[in-house]
C-alpha positions in Angstrom: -15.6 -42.9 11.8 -11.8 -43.1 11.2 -12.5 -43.2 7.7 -13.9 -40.2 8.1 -11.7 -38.7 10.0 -8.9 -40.0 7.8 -10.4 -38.5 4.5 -10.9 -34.8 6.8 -7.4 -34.9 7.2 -6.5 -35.4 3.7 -8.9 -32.6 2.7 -7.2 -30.9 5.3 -3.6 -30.8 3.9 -3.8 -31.5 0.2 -4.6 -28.6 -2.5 -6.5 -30.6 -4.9 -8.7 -27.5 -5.3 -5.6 -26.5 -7.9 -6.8 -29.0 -10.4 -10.7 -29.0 -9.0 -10.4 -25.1 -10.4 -10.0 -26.0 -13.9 -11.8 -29.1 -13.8 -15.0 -27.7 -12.8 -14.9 -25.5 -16.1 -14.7 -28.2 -17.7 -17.3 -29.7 -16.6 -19.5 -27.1 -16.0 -19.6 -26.2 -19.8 -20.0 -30.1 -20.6 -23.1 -29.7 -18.6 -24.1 -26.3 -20.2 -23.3 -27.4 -23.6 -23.8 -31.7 -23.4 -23.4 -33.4 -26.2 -21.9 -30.4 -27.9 -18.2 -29.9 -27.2 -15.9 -31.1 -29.6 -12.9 -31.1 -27.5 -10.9 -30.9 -30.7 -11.7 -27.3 -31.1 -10.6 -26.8 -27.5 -8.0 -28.6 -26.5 -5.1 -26.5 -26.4 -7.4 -24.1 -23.8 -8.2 -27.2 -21.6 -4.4 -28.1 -21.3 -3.5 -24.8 -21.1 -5.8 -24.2 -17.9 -4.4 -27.6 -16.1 -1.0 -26.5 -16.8 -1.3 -22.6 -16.2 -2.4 -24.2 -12.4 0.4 -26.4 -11.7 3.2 -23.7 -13.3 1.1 -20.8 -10.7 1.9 -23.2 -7.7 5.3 -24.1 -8.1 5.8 -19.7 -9.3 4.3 -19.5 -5.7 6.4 -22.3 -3.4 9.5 -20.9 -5.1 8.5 -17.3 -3.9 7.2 -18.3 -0.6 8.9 -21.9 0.6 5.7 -22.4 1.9 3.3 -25.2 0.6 -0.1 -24.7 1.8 0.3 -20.5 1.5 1.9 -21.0 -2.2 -1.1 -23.3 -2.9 -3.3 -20.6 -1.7 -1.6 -18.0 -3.9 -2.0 -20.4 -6.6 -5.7 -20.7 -6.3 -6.3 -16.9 -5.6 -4.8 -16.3 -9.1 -6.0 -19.0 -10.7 -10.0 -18.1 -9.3 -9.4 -14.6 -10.9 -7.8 -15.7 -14.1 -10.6 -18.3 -14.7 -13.4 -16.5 -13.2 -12.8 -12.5 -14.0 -13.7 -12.7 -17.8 -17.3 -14.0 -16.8 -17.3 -11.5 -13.6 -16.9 -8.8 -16.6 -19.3 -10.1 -19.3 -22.1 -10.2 -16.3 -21.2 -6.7 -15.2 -21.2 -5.7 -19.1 -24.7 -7.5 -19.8 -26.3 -5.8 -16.8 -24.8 -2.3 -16.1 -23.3 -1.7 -19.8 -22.1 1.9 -19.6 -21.6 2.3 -16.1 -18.3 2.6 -15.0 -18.0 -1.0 -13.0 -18.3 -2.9 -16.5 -15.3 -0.6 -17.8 -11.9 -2.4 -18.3 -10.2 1.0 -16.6 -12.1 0.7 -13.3 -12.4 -3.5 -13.7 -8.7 -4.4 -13.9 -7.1 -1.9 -11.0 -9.9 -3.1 -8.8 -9.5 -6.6 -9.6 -5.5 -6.3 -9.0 -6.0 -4.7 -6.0 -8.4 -7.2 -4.6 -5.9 -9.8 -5.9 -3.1 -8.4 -3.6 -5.2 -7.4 -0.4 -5.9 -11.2 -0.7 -2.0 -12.0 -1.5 -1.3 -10.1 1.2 -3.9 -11.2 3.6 -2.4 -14.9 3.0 1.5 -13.7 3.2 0.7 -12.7 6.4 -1.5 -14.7 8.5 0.1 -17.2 10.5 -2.8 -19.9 10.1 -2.1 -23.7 9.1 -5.2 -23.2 6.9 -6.5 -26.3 7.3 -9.6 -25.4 7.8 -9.5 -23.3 4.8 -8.2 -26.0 2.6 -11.3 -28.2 4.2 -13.5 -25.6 3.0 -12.4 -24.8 -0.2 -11.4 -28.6 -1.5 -14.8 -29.1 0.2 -16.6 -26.5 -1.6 -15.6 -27.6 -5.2 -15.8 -31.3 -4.9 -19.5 -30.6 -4.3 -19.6 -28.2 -7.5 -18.4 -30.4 -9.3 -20.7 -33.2 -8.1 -23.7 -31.1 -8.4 -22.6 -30.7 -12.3 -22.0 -34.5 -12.4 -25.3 -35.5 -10.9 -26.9 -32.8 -13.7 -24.6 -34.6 -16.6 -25.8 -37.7 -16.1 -29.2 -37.0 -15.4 -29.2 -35.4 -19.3 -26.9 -38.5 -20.4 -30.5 -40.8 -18.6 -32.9 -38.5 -20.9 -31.3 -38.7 -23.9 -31.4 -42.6 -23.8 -35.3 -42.8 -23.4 -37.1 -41.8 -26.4 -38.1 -38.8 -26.3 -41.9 -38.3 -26.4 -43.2 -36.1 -30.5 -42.7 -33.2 -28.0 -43.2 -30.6 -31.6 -44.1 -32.9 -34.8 -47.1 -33.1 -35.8 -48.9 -36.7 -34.9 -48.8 -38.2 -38.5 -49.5 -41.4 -38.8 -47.4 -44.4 -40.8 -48.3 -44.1 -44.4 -49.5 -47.4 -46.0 -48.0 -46.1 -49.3 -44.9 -48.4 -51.9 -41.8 -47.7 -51.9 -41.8 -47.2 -55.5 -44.4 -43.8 -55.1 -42.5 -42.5 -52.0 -39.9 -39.7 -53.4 -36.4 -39.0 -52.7 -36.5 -35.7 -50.7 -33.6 -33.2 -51.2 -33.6 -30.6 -48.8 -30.4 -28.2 -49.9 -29.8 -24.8 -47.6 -27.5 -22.3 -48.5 -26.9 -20.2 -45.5 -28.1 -16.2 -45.2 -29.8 -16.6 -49.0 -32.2 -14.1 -49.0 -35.0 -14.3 -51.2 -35.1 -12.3 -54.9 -36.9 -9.5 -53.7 -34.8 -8.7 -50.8 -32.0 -8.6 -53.0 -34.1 -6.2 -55.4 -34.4 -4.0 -52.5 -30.9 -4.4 -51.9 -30.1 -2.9 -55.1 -29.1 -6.4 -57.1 -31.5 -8.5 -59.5 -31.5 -12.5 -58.9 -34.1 -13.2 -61.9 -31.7 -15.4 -63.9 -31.7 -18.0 -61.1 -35.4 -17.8 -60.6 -36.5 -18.0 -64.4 -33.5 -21.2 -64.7 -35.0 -23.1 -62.2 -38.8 -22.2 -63.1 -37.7 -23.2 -66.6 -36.6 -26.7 -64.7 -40.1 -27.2 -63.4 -39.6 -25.2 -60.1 -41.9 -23.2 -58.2 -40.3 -20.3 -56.9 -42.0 -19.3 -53.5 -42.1 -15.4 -53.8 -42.8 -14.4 -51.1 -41.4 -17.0 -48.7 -39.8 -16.3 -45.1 -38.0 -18.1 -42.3 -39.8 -17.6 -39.2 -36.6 -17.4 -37.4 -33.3 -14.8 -38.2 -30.9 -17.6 -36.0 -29.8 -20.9 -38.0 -30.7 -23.6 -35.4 -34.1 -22.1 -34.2 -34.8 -21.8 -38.6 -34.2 -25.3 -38.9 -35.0 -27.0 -35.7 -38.7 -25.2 -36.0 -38.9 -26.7 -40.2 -37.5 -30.4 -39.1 -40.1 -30.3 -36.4 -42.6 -28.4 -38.2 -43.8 -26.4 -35.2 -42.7 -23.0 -33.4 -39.8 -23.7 -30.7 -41.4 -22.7 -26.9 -37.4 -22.1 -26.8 -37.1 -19.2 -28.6 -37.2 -16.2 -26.8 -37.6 -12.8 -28.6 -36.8 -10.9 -25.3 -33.2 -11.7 -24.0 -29.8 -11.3 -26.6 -28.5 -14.9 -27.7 -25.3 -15.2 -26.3 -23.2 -18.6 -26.7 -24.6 -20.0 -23.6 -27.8 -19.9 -24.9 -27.5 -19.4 -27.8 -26.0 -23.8 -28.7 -28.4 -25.4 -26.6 -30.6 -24.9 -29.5 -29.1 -27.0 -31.9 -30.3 -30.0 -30.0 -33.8 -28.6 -31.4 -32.4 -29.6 -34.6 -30.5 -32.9 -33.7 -33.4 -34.2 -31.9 -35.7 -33.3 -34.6 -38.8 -35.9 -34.6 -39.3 -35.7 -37.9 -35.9 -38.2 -38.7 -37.3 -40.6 -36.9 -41.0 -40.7 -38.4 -39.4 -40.9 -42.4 -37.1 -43.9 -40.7 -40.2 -45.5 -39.5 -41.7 -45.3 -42.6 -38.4 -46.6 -44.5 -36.5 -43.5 -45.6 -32.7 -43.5 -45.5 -31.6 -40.0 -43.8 -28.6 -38.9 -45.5 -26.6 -36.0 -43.6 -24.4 -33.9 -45.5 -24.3 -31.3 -42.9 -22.1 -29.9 -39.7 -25.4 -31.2 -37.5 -24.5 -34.4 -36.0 -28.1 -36.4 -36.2 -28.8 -39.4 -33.8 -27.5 -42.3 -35.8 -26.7 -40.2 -39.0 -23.5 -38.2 -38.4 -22.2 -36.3 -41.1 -18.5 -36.9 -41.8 -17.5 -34.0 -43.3 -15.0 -32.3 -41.5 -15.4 -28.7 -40.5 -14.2 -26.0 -38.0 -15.3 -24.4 -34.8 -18.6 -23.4 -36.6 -20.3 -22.4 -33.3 -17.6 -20.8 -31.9 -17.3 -23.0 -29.2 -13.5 -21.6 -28.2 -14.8 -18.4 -27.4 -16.7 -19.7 -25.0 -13.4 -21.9 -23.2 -11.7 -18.2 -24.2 -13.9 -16.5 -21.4 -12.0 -18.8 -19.0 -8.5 -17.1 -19.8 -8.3 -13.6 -18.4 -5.4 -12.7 -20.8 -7.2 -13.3 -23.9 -10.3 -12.5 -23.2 -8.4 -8.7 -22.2 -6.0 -9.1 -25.5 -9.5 -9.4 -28.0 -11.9 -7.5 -26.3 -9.7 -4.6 -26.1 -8.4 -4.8 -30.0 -12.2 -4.5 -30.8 -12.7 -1.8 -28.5 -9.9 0.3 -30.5 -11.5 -0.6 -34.0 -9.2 -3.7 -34.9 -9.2 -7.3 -35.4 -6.4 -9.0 -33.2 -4.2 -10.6 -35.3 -4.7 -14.0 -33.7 -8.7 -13.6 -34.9 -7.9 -12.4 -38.5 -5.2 -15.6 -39.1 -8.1 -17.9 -37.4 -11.1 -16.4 -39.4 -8.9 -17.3 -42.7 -7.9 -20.6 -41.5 -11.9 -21.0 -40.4 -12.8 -19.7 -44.0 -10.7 -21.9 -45.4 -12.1 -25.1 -44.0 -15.4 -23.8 -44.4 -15.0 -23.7 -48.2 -13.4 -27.0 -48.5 -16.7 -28.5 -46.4 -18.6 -26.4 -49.0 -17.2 -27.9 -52.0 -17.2 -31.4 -50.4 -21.2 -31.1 -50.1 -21.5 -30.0 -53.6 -19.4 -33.0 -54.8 -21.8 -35.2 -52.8 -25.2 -34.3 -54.4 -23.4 -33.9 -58.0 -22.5 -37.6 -57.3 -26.0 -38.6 -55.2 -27.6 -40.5 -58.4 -24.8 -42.9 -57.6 -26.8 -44.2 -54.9 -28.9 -47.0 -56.3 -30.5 -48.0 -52.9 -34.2 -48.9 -53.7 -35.5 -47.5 -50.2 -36.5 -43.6 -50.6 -34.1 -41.1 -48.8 -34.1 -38.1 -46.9 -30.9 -35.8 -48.1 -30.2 -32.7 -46.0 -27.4 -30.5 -47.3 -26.7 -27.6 -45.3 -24.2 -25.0 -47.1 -22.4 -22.3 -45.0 -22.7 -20.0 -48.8 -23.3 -17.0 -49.2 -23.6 -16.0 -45.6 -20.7 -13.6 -44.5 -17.6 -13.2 -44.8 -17.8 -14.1 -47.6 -14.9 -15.8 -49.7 -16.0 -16.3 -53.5 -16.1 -13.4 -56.8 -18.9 -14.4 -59.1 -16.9 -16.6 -60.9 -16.2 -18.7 -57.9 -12.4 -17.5 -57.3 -11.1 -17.1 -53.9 -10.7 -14.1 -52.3 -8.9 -13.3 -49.0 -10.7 -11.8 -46.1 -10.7 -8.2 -45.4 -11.9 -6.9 -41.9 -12.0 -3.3 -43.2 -15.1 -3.8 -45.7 -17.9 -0.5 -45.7 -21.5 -1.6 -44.7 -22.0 -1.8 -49.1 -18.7 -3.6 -49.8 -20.2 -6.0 -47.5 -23.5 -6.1 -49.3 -21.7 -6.2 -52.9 -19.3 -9.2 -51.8 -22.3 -11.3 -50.4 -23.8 -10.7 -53.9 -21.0 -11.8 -55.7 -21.4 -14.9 -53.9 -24.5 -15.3 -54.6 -23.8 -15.5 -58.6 -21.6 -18.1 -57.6 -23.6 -20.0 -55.7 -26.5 -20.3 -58.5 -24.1 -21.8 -60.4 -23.6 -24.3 -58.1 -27.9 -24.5 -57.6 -28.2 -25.1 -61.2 -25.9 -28.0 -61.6 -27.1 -29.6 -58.5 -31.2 -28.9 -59.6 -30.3 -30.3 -63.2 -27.8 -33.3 -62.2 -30.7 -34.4 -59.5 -33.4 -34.2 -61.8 -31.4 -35.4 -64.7 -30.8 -38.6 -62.9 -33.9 -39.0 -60.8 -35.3 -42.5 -60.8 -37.9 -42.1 -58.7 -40.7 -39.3 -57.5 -38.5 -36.5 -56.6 -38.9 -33.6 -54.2 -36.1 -30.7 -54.5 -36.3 -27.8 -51.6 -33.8 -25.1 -52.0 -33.9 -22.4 -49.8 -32.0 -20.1 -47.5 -32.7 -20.8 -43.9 -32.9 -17.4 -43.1 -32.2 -14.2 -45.0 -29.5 -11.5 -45.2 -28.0 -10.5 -41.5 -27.8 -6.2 -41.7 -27.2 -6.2 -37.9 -29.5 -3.3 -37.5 -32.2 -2.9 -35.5 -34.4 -0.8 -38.3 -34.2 -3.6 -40.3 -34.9 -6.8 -38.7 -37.8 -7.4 -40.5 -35.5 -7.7 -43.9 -33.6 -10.7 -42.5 -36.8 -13.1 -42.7 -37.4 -12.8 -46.7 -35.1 -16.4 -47.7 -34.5 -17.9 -51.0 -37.2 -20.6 -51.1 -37.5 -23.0 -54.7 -39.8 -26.0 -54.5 -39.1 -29.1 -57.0 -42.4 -31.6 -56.8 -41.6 -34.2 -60.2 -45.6 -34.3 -60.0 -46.2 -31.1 -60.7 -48.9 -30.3 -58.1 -48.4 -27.7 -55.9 -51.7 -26.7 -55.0 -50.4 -27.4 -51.6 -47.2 -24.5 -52.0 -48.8 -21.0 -51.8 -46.4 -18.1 -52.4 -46.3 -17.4 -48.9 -45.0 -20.4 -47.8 -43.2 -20.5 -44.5 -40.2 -22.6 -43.1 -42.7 -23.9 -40.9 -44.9 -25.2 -43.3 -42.8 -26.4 -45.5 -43.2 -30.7 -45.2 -47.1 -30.0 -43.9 -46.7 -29.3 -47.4 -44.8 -31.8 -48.4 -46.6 -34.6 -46.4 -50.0 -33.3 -47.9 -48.7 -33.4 -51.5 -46.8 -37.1 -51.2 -48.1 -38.8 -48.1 -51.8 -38.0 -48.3 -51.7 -36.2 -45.4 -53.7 -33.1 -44.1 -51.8 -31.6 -42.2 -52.9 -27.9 -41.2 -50.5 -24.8 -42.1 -49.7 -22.6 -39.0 -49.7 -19.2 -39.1 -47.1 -17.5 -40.4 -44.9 -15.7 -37.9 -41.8 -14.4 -37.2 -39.6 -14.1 -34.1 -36.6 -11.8 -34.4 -33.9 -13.5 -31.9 -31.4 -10.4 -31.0 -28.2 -11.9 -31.7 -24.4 -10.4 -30.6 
């Protein structure tokens, strides 16, 4: 009991709910987005938080002389500083276009309620313990409640998981020597060579060099998906995702969870059962298999911290608002670029160099380029260019083309340096994971057409129709190699609206 009574008084007196505030963000979004924060990316915002709540409490004791009402200032500015910018992307997803969701009625309101509550504070001549009880009270059990949830998804991922979405192949009683190395090479946004017709620019050169390799070009391939993770967590697993949902907008929140789809593929693990080496030369960190290429904030997991700081979020949401790019996002989007690139050439230099691997076990390569998607920072004959913000709908389209000619350079020195050098029975997939992104509605049915090449060193593909689909793409594979048969699924197509 006097323990008890002991920790009550404590609660009582002390303002831990200062550092509770920014803690709980911190772990709240660990909990939203486990096993996906790279603190890295976000550690400048996480310090700033702690530090923004200390510097707002001693602003506060100076002004008042008083600890526990200084403490209370703190907190009341702190609450809207880290809380406001979600406040206003809830009132802008649900009443977009009403004035409540407008920054001219939002930020008088919200500084008014900020000094009715000042105010209120200044004047009453409480002790507040009660109030601190509540409110250090209140967010130890918040922040509990996300703990309890972290570790319960910490206790999940240890168990293996149950083939929730592959299909239930069996082990293949098959010698190493007639298992083939599998290269499956993605260049991001490729869409396929009629698309690109349609978009006014011919692509046959590629298609007739590869064809001339002993490719066959799958003409009339799609993705079933328009967002990268759901596009290759449903082709790793070979199923459709019961994740994907065609009827809400893919925000961050989301929007990441779903690259666990692809991390927790169960198709890894059945190759690795049956001997295959995976070999990840991607930004997906697999289960055993991380990738080591170093990269930037690809999923844009600062903007989410950035929702946290009601300056910043004001400062770039209002730049967009008057038609231009803060000039903090244009020097990041370069420096992003940048890195991008260098990760880009660093993959290319690893499968140029792959036949000097001379492991007898077959392997599973998975090479993931960010090329051609936008913004795009290659001419045809691979030169950097800087990036412009102010590009026209077409200048768009005619830079993402120019990268394109660049890229096929890059596709056939990889195709002929793999084949070239190919021991073993070799199976090449290169393919865009999904197609161009027009961000318009009228035509969302133009962004599932991808880039799709298959390279069987058999030669059979009765098993590859023309209208192959991501989905089916190793029920083809499996059938061709592992003398599986494996049924194709339908094709469809699920248009995820994006931001």
């Amino acid at each position: 009991m006097q323990q008890i009574k002991r920790i009550k008084a404590i609660l009582e007196s002390k303002p831990f709910f200062l550092l509770l505030l920014p803690l709980y963000v911190l772990i709240r979004l660990e909990n939203i987005f486990y096993g996906l924060v790279s603190y890295r990316f976000v550690g400048n915002q996480v310090l700033f938080m702690i530090l923004a709540s200390i510097l707002m409490h001693l602003i506060s004791r100076r002004i008042t002389g008083e600890k526990k009402k200084s403490a209370l200032i703190a907190f009341i500015l702190m609450l809207s500083w880290l809380y406001a910018g979600l406040l206003k992307n809830y009132l802008h997803e649900h009443h977009r276009g009403l004035f409540p969701e407008s920054y001219t009625y939002f930020l008088p309101t919200l500084l008014v309620m900020i000094l009715v509550a000042i105010a209120a504070v200044l004047k009453s001549r409480k002790h507040f313990n009660r109030t601190f009880l509540f409110i250090n009270s209140l967010w130890f059990i918040f922040i509990l409640i996300e703990g309890i949830s972290i570790l319960s998804k910490s206790i999940q991922t240890a168990i293996p998981k149950e083939q929730f979405y592959t299909v239930n192949n069996p082990r293949f009683n098959i010698p190493d020597t007639l298992k083939p190395d599998i290269y499956y090479i993605i260049f991001d946004s490729y869409s396929s060579g009629t698309m690109l017709q349609k978009m006014g620019f011919d692509n046959h050169r590629i298609e007739e060099k590869l064809s001339a390799s002993g490719f066959k070009m799958i003409t009339k391939g799609t993705s079933n998906y328009n967002l990268t993770p759901f596009s290759i967590g449903s082709t790793l697993n070979m199923q459709y995702l019961e994740e994907a949902d065609t009827g809400k907008k893919y925000y961050l929140d989301n929007y990441l969870p779903a690259i666990n789809i692809v991390k927790q593929n169960t198709m890894f693990p059945w190759l690795q059962q049956n001997g295959y080496r995976i070999i990840n030369h991607t930004f997906f960190d697999f289960p055993g298999n991380h990738s080591g290429i170093r990269t930037h904030d690809i999923w844009d997991m600062g903007d989410t911290y950035a929702q946290h700081n009601l300056g910043l979020k004001v400062y770039k949401d209002l730049a967009w608002k008057i038609g231009m790019r803060p000039w903090i996002t244009i020097k990041k989007m370069q420096h992003d670029v940048d890195l991008r690139d260098a990760y880009d050439d660093t993959v290319y230099q690893r499968l140029l160099n792959s036949y000097i691997d001379n492991d007898a076990s077959p392997k599973f390569v998975y090479a993931h380029f960010f090329m051609p998607h936008i913004p795009t920072s290659h001419d045809s004959a691979g030169r950097k260019i800087p990036i412009n913000n102010h590009l026209t709908p077409d200048e768009e389209k005619k830079g993402y083309w120019e990268e394109i000619l660049y890229v096929n350079k890059r596709i056939g020195n990889i195709s002929d340096a793999l084949i070239q050098h190919s021991k073993k029975p070799l199976v090449i997939i290169i393919q865009g994971d999904h197609g161009y992104r027009f961000y318009d509605d009228t035509k969302k049915q133009d962004e599932f057409p991808n880039f799709f090449a298959v390279y069987f060193s058999s030669k059979d593909y009765r098993q590859v129709p023309d209208t192959l689909s991501n989905v089916n793409l190793f029920r083809a594979v499996m059938n061709t190699y592992f003398n599986q048969q494996i049924p194709f699924e339908t094709n469809k197509h699920f248009f995820l609206q994006y931001k």
